[in-house]
C-alpha positions in Angstrom: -27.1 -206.3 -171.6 -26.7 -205.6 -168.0 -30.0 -204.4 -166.1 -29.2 -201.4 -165.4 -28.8 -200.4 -168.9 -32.7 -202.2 -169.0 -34.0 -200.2 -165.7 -32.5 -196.5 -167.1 -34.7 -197.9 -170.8 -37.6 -198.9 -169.0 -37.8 -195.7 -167.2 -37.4 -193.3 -170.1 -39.6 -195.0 -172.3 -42.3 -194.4 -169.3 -41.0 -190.6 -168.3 -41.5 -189.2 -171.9 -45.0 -190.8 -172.0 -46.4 -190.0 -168.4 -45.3 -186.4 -169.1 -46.5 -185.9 -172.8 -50.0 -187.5 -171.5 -49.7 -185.1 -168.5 -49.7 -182.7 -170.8 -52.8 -183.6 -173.0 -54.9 -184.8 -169.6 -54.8 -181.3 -168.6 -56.1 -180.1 -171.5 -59.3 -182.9 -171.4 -59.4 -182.1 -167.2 -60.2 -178.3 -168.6 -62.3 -179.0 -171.9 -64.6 -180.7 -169.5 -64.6 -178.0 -166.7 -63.1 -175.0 -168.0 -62.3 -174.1 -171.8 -65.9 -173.4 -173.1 -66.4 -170.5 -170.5 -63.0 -169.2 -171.1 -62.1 -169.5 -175.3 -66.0 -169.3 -176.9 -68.6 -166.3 -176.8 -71.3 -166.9 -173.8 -74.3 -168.9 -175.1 -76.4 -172.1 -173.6 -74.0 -174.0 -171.3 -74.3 -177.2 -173.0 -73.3 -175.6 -176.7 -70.0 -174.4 -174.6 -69.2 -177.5 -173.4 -70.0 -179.1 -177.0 -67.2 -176.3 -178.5 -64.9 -177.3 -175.5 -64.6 -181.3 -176.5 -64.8 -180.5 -179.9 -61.5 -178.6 -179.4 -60.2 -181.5 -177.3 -61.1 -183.8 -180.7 -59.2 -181.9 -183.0 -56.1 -183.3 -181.1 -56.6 -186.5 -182.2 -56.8 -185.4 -186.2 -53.3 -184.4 -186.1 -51.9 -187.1 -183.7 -51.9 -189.0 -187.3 -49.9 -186.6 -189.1 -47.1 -186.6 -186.2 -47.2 -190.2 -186.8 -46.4 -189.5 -189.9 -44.1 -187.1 -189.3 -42.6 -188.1 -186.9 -42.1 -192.1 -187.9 -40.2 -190.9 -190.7 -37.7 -189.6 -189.0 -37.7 -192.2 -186.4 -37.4 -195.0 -189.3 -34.8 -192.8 -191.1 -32.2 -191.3 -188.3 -33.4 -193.2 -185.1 -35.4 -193.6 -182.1 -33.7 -190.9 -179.6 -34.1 -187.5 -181.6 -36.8 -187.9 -182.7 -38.5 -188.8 -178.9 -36.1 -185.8 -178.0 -38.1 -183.6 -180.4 -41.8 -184.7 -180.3 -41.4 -184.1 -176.4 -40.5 -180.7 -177.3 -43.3 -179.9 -179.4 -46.0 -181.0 -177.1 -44.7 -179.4 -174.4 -44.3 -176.1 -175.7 -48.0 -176.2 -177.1 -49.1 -177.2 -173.8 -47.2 -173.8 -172.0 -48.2 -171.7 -174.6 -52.3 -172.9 -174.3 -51.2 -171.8 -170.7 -51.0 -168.4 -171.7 -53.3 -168.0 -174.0 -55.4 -164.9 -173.4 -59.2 -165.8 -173.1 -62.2 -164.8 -175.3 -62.7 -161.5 -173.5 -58.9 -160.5 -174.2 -58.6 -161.9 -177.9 -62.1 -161.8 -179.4 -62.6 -164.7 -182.3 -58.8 -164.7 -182.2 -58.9 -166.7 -179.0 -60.2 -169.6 -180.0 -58.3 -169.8 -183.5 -55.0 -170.0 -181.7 -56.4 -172.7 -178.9 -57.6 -174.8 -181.6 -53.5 -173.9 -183.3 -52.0 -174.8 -180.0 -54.2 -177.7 -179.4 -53.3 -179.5 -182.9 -49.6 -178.5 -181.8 -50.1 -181.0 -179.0 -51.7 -183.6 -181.1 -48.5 -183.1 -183.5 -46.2 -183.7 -180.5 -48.1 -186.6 -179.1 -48.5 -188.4 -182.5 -44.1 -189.3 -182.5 -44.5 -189.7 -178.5 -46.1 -193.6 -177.9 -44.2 -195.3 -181.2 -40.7 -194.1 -180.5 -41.3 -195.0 -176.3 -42.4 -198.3 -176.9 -39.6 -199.5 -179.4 -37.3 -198.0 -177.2 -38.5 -200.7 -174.8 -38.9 -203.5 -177.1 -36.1 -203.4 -179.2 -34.3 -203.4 -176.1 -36.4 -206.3 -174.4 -34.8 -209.6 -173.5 -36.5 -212.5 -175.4 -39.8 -213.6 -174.0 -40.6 -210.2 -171.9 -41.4 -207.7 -174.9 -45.2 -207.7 -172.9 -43.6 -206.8 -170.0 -40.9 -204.8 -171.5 -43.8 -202.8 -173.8 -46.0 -202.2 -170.7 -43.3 -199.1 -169.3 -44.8 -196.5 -172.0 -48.3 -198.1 -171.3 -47.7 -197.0 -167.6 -47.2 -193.6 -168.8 -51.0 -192.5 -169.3 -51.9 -193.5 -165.8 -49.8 -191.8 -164.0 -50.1 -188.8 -166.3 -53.3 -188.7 -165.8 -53.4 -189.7 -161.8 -51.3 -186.3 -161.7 -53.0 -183.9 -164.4 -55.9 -184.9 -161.9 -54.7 -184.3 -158.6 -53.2 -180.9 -159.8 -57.0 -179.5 -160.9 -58.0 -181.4 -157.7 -55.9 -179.4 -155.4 -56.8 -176.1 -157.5 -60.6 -177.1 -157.2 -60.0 -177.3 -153.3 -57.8 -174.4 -153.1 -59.2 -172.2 -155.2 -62.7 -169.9 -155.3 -64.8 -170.7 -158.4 -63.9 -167.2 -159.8 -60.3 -167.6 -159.2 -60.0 -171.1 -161.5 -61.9 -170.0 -164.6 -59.9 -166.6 -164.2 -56.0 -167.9 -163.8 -56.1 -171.5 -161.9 -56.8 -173.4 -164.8 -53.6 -172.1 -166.2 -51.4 -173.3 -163.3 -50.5 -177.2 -164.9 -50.3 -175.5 -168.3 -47.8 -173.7 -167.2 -45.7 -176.1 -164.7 -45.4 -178.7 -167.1 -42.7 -176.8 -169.3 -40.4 -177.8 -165.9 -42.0 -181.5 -166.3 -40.3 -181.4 -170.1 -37.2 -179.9 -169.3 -36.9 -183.2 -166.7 -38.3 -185.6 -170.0 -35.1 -183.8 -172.6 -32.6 -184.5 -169.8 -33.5 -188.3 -169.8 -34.2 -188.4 -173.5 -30.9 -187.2 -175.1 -29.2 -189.5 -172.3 -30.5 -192.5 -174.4 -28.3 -194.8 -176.7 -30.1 -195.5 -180.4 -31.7 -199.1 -179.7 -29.4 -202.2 -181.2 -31.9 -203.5 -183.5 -32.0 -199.9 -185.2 -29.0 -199.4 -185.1 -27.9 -203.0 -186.6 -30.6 -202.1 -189.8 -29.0 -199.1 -190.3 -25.3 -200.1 -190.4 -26.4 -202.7 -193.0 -28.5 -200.6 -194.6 -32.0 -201.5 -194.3 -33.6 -198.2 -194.1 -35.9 -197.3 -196.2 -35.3 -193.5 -198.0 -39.0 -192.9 -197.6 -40.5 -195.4 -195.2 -44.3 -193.8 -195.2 -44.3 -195.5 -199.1 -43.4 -199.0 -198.3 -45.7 -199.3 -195.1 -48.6 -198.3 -197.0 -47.7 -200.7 -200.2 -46.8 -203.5 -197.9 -48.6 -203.3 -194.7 -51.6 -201.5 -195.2 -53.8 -204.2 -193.8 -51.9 -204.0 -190.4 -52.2 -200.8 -189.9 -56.1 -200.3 -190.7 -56.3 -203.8 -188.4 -54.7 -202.4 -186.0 -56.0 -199.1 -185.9 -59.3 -200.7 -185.1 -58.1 -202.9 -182.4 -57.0 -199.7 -180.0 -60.3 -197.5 -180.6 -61.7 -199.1 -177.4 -58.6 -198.4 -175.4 -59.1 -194.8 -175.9 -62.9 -195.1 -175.8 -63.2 -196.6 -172.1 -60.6 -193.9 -171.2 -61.7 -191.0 -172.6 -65.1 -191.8 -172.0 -64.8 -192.4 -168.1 -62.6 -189.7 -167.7 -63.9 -186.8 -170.1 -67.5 -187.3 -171.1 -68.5 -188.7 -167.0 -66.6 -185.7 -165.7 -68.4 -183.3 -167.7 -72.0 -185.0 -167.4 -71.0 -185.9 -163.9 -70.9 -182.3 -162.8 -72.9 -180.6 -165.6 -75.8 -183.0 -165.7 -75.3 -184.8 -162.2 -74.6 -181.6 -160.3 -71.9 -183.3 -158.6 -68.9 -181.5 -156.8 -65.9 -181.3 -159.0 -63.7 -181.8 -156.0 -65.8 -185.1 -155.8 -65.3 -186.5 -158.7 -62.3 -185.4 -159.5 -61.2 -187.8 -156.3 -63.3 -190.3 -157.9 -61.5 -190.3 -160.9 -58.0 -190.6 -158.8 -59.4 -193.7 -157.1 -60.3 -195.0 -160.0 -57.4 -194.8 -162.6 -55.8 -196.7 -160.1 -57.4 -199.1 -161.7 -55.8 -198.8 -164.6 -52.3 -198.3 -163.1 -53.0 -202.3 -161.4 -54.3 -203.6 -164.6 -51.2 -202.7 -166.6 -48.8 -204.6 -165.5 -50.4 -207.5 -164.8 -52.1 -207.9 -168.2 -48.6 -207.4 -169.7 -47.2 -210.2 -167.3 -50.5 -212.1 -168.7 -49.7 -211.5 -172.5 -45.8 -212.6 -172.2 -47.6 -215.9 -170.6 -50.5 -216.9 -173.1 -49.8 -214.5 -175.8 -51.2 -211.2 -176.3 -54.5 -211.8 -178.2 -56.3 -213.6 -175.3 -55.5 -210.9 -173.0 -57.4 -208.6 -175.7 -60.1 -210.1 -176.4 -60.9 -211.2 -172.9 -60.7 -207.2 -171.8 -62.5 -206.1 -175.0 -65.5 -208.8 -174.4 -65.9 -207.7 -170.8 -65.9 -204.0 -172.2 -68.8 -205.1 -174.0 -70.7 -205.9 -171.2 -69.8 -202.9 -169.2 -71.1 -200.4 -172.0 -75.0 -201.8 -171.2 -74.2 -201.1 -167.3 -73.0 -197.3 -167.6 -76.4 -195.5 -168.0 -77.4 -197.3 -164.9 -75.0 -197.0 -162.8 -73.9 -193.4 -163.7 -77.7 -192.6 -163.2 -78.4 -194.3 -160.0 -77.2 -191.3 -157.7 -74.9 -193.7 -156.1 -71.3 -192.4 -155.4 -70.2 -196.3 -155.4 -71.9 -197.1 -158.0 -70.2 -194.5 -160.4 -67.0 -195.0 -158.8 -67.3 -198.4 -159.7 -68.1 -197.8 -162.8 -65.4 -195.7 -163.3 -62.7 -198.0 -161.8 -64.2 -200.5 -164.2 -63.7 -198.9 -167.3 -60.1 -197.7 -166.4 -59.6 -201.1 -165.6 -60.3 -202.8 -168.9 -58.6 -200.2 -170.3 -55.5 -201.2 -168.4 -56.2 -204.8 -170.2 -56.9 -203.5 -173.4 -53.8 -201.4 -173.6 -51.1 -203.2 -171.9 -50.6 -205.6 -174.5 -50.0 -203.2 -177.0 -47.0 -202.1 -176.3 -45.5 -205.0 -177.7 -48.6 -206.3 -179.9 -48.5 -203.0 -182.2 -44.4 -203.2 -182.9 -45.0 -206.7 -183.4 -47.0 -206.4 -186.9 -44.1 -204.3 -188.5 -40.7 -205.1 -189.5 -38.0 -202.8 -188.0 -37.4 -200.2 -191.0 -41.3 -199.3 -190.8 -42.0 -200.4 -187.1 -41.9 -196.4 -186.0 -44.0 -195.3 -189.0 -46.8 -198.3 -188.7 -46.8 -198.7 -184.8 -47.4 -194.9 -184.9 -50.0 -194.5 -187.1 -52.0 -197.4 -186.4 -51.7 -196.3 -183.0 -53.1 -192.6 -183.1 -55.7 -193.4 -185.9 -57.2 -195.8 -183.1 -57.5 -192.3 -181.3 -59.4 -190.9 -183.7 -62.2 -193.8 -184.3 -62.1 -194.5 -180.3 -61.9 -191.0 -178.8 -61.3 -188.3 -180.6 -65.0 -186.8 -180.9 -66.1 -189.8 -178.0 -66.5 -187.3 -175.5 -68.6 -184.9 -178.0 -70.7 -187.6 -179.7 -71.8 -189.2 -176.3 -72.9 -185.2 -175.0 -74.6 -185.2 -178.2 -76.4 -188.9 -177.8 -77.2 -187.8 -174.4 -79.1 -184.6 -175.2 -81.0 -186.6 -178.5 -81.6 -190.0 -177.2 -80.4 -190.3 -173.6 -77.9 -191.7 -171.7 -78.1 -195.1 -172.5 -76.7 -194.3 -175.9 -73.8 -193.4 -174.8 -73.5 -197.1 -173.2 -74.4 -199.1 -176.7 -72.0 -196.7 -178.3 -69.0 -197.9 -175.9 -70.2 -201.7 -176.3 -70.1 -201.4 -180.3 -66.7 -200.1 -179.7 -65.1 -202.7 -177.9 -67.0 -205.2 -180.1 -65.3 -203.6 -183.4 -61.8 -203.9 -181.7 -62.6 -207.3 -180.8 -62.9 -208.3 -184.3 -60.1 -206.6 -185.7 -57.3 -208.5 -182.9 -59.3 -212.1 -184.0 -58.1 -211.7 -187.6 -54.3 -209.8 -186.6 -51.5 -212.4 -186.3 -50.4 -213.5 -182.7 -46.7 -211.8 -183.8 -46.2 -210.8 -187.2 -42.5 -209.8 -186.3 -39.5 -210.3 -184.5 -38.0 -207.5 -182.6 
């Protein structure tokens, strides 16, 4: 296959990720600043922000059942619609939470259809990561599915470096009256143009040849969810557990610091907002070099080297986001989007790898959001609620059992189960 053909794949396997997690930054960006003002009755500050991340939680509950959903279709009629349509359905969740009247307009009503819209763009987001990264690996050359599988990995950094900057610029730009009132709305809204851009590239796509070669000899499966549970229930439980501290270090650094950063901290949103830019830099550096790492040694060492250090960093987070130090919490938030660079690269290609081709969308999928929900899901909610009852040091042994759990599950998963 002539690279071009291998540059257009490796950049729509990373467009349809950066925008969908675009989309669902924006959402955690407001959750922490924004949504328990706007959606939930007025009541003590910290109960408001407790509704707000539970509301960005209940995302990653129905991430699974796109998975599901999703993978079928992608294991029974290919790769491309089904990208083509999960992109659709996040996106038009996200424009619609956009325009969502508040609690003041809609009564109980407005949080009933937030939470509707929000598990819209869990639905959405559950077929998104599966269906990018087999487009890249299927399509891989032998001996560079790491660096291949790192293009969708590539996708949440710079979704989030931009669902950041926008609330940045509308924190600088805007009064405080002005952002809770209609600002907030502004990326909501924009990122139906952002989709429009994702379709264009998706239905430009060809179905990948190792999908396409099972299915002209007729090794699909009529219902694929049956056979990965029968067969490879192991790998995806296994695997499920080896991403929760991916999305723990992220979701943690990004959600729960923001909101404790300038809740508890009293810290300038504007501040730490461009902290948080600095910072997932860090994760945008990491990426591709672990995934040039894994293609070299293999992907388990990569792993468990970031998931050990991630163990260590949990004891330094209560004090060094406590210190009162902008370098200090800068640091500590460059760390943690840093190992989860290293922690996440290698998935691209590490997931696919434990699943044969007619299940690979359903069981890369699933393992892949269920990892959401034990690493971040209710992360952000159960480290408010660890701080207010035991302090913040809780929130630092709760992010180093994490990484430890995950470190155990990639020590017993095969080096690669499966050839692409």
């Amino acid at each position: 296959m002539h690279s071009p053909s291998l540059s257009r794949i490796a950049f729509a396997s990373f467009i349809g990720t950066a925008i969908e997690f675009y989309d669902f930054y924006i959402y955690a960006m407001a959750a922490a600043l924004v949504i328990g003002q706007v959606f939930f009755p007025a009541s003590d500050p910290s109960v408001q922000s407790l509704n707000a991340l539970l509301t960005f939680g209940l995302a990653f509950i129905a991430r699974p059942v796109g998975a599901l959903l999703f993978g079928h279709f992608g294991d029974r009629i290919g790769r491309k619609a089904t990208l083509a349509a999960s992109l659709l359905v996040m996106g038009t969740s996200t424009f619609l939470i956009g325009l969502l009247p508040g609690y003041a307009t809609l009564g109980i009503w407005a949080p009933v259809c937030l939470c509707l819209l929000r598990f819209g763009q869990g639905i959405g987001l559950g077929g998104e990561w599966a269906g990018a990264a087999l487009l890249a690996t299927e399509y891989a050359p032998p001996g560079k599915r790491g660096w291949y599988g790192m293009f969708p990995q590539l996708g949440p950094s710079i979704g989030f470096l931009l669902a950041t900057l926008t609330f940045l610029a509308l924190s600088v730009g805007l009064s405080e009256q002005q952002f809770e009132q209609w600002g907030w709305r502004v990326p909501f809204i924009i990122s139906a143009a952002l989709v429009m851009v994702g379709l264009y590239v998706r239905f430009k796509l060809a179905e990948t040849p190792v999908f396409a070669q099972a299915q002209s000899s007729h090794h699909l499966h009529r219902w694929p969810l049956k056979t990965l549970l029968v067969q490879h229930g192991r790998a995806i439980v296994l695997g499920a557990l080896a991403m929760a501290v991916c999305y723990h270090l992220f979701y943690t650094a990004t959600v729960f610091c923001l909101s404790y950063g300038t809740q508890t901290l009293h810290l300038p949103r504007p501040l730490f907002l461009g902290w948080l830019c600095i910072a997932v830099m860090g994760m945008t550096i990491a990426t591709p070099l672990a995934a040039w790492w894994a293609d070299r040694i293999g992907r388990r060492p990569v792993l468990v080297c970031g998931q050990a250090l991630a163990v260590l960093l949990g004891f330094a987070l209560a004090p060094m986001l406590n210190s009162g130090d902008g370098l200090w919490i800068l640091l500590f938030l460059f760390l943690a989007l840093f190992l989860m660079g290293v922690t996440f690269a290698p998935m691209g290609a590490f997931l696919p790898e434990q699943f044969p081709v007619a299940v690979r969308y359903s069981g890369a999928g699933l393992s892949y959001q269920l990892g959401g929900i034990l690493g971040a899901s209710f992360a952000p909610a159960i480290a408010q609620s660890l701080v207010q009852h035991g302090g913040l040091p809780w929130v630092g042994v709760y992010m180093s059992l994490m990484a430890v759990i995950s470190l155990v599950a990639v020590w017993h998963m095969p080096s690669a189960a499966q050839s692409v």
